[in-house]
C-alpha positions in Angstrom: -84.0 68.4 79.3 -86.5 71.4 79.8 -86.4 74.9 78.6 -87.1 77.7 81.3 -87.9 81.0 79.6 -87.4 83.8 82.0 -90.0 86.6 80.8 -88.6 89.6 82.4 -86.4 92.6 81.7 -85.1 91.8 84.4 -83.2 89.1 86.4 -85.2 89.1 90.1 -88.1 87.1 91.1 -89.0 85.2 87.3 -85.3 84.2 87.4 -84.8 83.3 91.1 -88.3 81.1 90.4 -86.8 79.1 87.5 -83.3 79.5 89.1 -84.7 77.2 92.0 -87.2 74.7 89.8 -84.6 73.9 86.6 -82.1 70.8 86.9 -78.2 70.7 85.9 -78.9 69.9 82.2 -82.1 72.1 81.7 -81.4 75.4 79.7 -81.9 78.8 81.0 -83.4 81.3 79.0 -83.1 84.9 80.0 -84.6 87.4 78.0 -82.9 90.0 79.7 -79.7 89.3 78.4 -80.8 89.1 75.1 -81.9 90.7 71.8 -85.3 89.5 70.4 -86.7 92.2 67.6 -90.8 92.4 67.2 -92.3 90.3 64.5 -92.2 92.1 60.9 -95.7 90.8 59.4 -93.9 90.0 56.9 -95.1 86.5 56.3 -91.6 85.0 55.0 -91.8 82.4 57.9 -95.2 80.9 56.8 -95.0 81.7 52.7 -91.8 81.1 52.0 -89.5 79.4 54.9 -89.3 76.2 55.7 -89.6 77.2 59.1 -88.4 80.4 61.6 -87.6 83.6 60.5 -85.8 85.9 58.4 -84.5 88.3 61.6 -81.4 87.2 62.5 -81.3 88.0 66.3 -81.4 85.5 69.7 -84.6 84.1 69.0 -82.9 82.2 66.4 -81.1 80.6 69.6 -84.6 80.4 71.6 -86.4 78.2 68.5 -83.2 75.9 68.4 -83.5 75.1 71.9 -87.3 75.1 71.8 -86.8 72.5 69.0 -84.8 70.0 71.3 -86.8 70.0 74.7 -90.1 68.8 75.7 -91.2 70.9 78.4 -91.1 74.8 78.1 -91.7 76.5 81.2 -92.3 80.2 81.5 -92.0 82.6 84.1 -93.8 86.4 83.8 -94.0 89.4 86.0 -98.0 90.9 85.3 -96.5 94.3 83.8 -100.0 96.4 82.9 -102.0 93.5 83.4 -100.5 91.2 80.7 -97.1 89.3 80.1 -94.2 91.4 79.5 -93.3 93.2 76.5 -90.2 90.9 75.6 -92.0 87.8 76.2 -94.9 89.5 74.1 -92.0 89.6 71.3 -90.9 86.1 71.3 -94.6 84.7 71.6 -94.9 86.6 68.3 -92.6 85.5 67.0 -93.7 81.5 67.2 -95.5 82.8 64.1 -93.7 80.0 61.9 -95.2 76.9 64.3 -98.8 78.3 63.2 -98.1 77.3 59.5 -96.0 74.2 61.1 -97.5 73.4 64.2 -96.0 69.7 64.1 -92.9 72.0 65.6 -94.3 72.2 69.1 -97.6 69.7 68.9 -96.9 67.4 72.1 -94.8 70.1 73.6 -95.9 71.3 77.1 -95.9 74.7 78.0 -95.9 75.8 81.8 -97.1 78.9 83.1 -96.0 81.1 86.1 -97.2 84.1 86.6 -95.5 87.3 89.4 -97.3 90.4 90.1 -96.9 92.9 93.0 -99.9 92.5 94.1 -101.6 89.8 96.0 -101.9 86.2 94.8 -106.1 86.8 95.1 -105.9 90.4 93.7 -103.6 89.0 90.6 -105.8 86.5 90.3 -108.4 87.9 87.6 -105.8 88.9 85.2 -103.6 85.6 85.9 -106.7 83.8 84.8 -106.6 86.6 81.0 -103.1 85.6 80.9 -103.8 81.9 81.0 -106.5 82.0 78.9 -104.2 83.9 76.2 -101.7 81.2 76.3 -104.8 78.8 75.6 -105.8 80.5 72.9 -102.3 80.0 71.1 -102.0 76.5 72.8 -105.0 75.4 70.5 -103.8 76.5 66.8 -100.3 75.7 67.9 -101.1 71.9 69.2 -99.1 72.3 72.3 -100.6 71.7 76.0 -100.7 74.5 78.5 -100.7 73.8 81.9 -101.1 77.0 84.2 -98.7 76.4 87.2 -98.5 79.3 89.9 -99.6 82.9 90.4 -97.3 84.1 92.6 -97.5 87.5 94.8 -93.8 89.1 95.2 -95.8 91.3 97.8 -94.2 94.4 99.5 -90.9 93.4 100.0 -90.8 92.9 95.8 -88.8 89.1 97.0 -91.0 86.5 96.1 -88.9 83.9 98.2 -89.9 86.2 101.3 -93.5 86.6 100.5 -93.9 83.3 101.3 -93.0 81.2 104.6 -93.6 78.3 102.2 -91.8 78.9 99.4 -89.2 76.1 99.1 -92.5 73.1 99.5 -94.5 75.2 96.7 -91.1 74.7 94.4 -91.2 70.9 95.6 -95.1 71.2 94.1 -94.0 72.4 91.1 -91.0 70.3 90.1 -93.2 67.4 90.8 -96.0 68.8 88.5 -93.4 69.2 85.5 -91.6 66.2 86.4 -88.3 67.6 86.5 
């Protein structure tokens, strides 16, 4: 069973994507239809909890089913040349698996990537976003593995922007094993 993590505010092209690679058992996870507060600072996860964190909100769902699957696999629109600000929440708050990083160690992480733009004019900040996700991967001792930057081009539909699109989902189900 995998975990897709659908990074936008909204449910479009990051949803459709995951909609099309995920299998009957895998979870869904949209954070568009769902309530995840910005990290406190406070510290309780890593001083004085076991593990998680003291908000009680749907991230509390999104570490339980992080918990039970191997393979998390992430979709993001570029929004101001990063990842969104939601997804921005919930990677802060995988504060608690930097004091217990046994939590995700030999967990993979995919990576996909949808801006407006082109594919080759995305790329540069496709490659800061990957390398951001690296960054974590290493103090968090899970693998990251970059999968797509796609373009949803001028008719904002991904699945029209390319002529291709069902063989590149083929690609990438085979590169995550699902």
């Amino acid at each position: 069973m995998n975990l897709y993590i659908n990074g936008s505010n909204r449910k479009q092209n990051c949803d459709r994507i995951l909609k099309d690679l995920k299998e009957k058992d895998d979870i869904l996870f949209s954070l568009a239809d769902k309530s995840i507060n910005y990290c406190l600072g406070c510290g309780a996860c890593v001083n004085h909890l076991e593990e998680f964190c003291v908000i009680e909100d749907d991230m509390q769902e999104l570490y339980k089913n992080m918990a039970k699957t191997e393979k998390i696999i992430i979709a993001t629109p570029i929004y101001m040349n990063h990842i969104t600000g939601i997804l921005k929440n919930v990677i802060d708050r995988w504060n608690p698996y930097s004091s217990h990083p046994e939590i995700l160690k030999g967990k993979t992480v995919y990576l996909i990537t949808i801006g407006q733009i082109s594919e080759k004019g995305n790329k540069k900040v496709a490659e800061d976003i990957k390398k951001y996700f690296e960054g974590i991967s290493e103090f968090m001792e899970f693998k990251m593995v970059f999968l797509k930057n796609f373009s949803s081009g001028e008719t904002d539909d991904v699945k029209e922007e390319y002529s291709n699109y069902q063989e590149i989902i083929d690609e990438l189900k085979e590169e995550i094993g699902s």
